[in-house]
N, C-alpha and C positions, 0 to 999 in steps of 0.2 A: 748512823752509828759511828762513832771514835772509833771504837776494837772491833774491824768485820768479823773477830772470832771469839765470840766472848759466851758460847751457849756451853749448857750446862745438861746431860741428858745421863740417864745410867740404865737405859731400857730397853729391849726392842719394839716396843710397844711405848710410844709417845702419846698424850691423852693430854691437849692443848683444847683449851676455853677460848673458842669465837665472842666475843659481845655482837648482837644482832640487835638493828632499830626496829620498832614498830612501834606501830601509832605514837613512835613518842619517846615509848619508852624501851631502855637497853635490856636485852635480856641473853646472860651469862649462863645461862643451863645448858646450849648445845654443845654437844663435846665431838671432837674431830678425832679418830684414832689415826697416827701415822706408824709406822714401822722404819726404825734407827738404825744405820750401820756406823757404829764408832770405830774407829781405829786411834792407837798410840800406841808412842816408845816409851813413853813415860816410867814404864817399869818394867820394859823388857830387853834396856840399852840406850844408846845413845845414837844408832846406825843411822847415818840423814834418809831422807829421800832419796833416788835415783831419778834424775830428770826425765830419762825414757821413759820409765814406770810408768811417773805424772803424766804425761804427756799420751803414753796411750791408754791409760783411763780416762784422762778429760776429753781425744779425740775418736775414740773407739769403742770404749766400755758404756762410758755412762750414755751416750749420744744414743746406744741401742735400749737403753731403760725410760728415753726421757718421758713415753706417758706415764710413769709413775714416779719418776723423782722430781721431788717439790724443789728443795734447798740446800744447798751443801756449807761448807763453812771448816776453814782448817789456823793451825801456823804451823808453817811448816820449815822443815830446815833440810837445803838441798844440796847436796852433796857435791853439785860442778858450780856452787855459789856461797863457799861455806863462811865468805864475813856478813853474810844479811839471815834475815830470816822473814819468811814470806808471806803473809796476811791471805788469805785466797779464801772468794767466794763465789757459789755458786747463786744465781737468781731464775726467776723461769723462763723458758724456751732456751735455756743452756746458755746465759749469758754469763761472763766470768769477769771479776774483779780481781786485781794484785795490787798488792801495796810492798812496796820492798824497803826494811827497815833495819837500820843497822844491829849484824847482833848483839842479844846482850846474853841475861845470864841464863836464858831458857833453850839447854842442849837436845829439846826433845821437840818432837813434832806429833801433833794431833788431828783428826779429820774425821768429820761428821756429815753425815748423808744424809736424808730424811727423805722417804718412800710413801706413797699412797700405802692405807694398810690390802690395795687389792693385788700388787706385786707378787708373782709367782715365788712361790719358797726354794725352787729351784735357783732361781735369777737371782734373787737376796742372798743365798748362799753361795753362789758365785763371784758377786761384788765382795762377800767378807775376804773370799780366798784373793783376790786380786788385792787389796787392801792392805794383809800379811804381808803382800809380796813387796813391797813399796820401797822398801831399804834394799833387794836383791839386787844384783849384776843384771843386767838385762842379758836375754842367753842369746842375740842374735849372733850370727856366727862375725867375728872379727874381719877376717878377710875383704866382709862390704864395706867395711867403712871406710877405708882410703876411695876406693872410688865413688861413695857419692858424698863423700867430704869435694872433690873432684869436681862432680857434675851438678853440687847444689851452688858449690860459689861461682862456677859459672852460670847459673841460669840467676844467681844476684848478681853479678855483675854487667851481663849479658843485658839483660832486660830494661824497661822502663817504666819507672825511674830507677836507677841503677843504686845496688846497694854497695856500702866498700866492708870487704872481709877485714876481720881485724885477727890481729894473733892473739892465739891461748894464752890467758895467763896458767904460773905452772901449778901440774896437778887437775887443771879442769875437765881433764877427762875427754871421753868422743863428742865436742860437741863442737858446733860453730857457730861463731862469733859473728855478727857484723852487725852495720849500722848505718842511718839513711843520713847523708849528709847535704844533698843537693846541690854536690857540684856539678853532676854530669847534668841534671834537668836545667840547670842555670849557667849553661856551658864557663863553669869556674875552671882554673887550673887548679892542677891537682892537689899541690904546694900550698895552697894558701891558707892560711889561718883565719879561718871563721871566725873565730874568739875578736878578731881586730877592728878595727873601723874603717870601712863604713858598715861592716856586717854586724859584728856583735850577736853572733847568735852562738844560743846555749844548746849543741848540739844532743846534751846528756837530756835536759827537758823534752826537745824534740821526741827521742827515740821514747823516751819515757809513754810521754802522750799516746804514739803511732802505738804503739801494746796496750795499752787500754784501747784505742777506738777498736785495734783488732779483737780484745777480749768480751767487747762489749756486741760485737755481730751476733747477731743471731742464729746458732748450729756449731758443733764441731769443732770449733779451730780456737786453739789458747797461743800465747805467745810469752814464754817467758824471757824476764830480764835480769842480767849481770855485769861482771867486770870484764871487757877486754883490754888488750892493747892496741894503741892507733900506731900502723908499722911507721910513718913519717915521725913520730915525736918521740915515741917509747912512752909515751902516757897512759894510764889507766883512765879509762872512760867506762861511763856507760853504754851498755848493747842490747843486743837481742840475742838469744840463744837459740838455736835447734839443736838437739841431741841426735848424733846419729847412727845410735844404735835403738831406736824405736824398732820395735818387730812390726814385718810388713805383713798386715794378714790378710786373708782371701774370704771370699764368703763361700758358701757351702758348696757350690758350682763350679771353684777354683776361681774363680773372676776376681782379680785384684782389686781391695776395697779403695773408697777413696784415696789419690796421694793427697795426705794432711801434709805433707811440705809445698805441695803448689797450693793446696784448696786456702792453705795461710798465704803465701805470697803473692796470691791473687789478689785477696782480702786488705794486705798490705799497701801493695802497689793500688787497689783503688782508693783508698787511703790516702796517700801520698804527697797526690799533687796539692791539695786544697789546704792540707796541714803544711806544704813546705811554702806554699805563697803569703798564708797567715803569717809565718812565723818569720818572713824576707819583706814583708809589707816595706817594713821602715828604709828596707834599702832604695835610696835613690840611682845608684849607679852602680852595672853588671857589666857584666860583658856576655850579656847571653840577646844584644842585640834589638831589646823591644823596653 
């Protein structure tokens, strides 16, 4: 598909035509009911997204629905990324696609769900309320986010392969920046500019890639991408984003649910290495010794 968001639904109740082979011949009478949860701003403002929001319905909400939700499918316009606007799909076993395209003249955003029709009406009306919510402030309390703005870019930079934090561009809100560059895995200095020869690598492509292989995992974890700044150049590049006013929530026992910031950087980091030697192949000469 060109446009992963190009459906057209006005119902909660979707009543799609299977074609089935036998002996031969196609036969177009079985009918499949689903149950739809639409969401848009289209006519109730132009408020973007909030990347928390997104972030914990694709790693929280829908992940507890997923025997019943077939397919999702949106464009979306998000609010800590406001010169793009975002293609996003859902496929099954909770696999996600992003396309990020520059904006144009489309100030609103849409998002479509699609539900087995055996889905508790409880849970369907739950997902609509989460849905509404999607333009709101996230209400985590302020006060956390200096510290795990703090303690996330140390466990990216910390770790291996080591990620580099970049600075907000302005206006973008609680979120953090960064991006997988591979100097630390390819013991590069820090200084150096990738873009030159003998390297020549397109670190924007890179990062681009490593968020789809993450969106493409199977379970729980999305990864969105935007504009930061690289502190060495003051350039706008492409990144990755975490938002870090995501509400952290507990399950019914109090037992804190997955951390979706490691259960992603886990996902990332195994990622990593196979995408950074692909994309270094061509280099004959490092300084990382082998």
């Amino acid at each position: 598909e060109d446009n992963p968001a190009c459906w057209k639904v006005s119902s909660n109740s979707l009543e799609a035509t299977r074609p089935s082979h036998e002996g031969g011949f196609i036969k177009a009478d079985m009918k499949i009911h689903h149950r739809v949860a639409e969401w848009s701003t289209r006519d109730s403002g132009s408020e973007p997204v909030r990347l928390a929001r997104l972030q914990h319905l694709l790693c929280h909400t829908l992940p507890r629905l997923r025997r019943w939700l077939r397919r999702g499918k949106g464009v979306l316009r998000i609010g800590e990324d406001p010169t793009s606007r975002w293609d996003w799909e859902l496929s099954g076993q909770m696999r996600f696609n992003l396309r990020r395209a520059p904006s144009t003249s489309v100030p609103w955003s849409t998002l479509v769900l699609i539900f087995s029709e055996s889905v508790p009406d409880a849970e369907f009306t739950n997902i609509l309320s989460v849905l509404s919510a999607l333009g709101e402030p996230s209400v985590e309390l302020p006060d956390r986010i200096p510290k795990r703005r703090q303690a996330f870019a140390r466990e990216l930079s910390n770790g291996k392969p080591a990620f580099e934090v970049l600075e907000a561009p302005e206006g973008a809100g609680n979120v953090l920046h960064f991006r997988l560059t591979g100097r630390e895995h390819f013991s590069l200095p820090a200084d150096l500019d990738l873009s030159l020869h003998p390297y020549r690598i397109d670190l924007n492509a890179l990062n681009a890639e490593l968020a789809q292989l993450v969106n493409s995992e199977k379970g729980p974890v999305f990864l969105g991408i935007g504009d930061g700044i690289c502190p060495a150049t003051k350039a706008t590049v492409l990144c990755l984003l975490w938002p870090l006013d995501v509400p952290q929530s507990t399950a019914e026992n109090g037992i804190p649910e997955v951390d979706h910031f490691m259960a992603m950087l886990t996902t990332a980091r195994g990622e990593a290495p196979s995408l950074l030697t692909r994309h270094f192949s061509h280099v004959t000469s490092c300084h990382c010794g082998h």
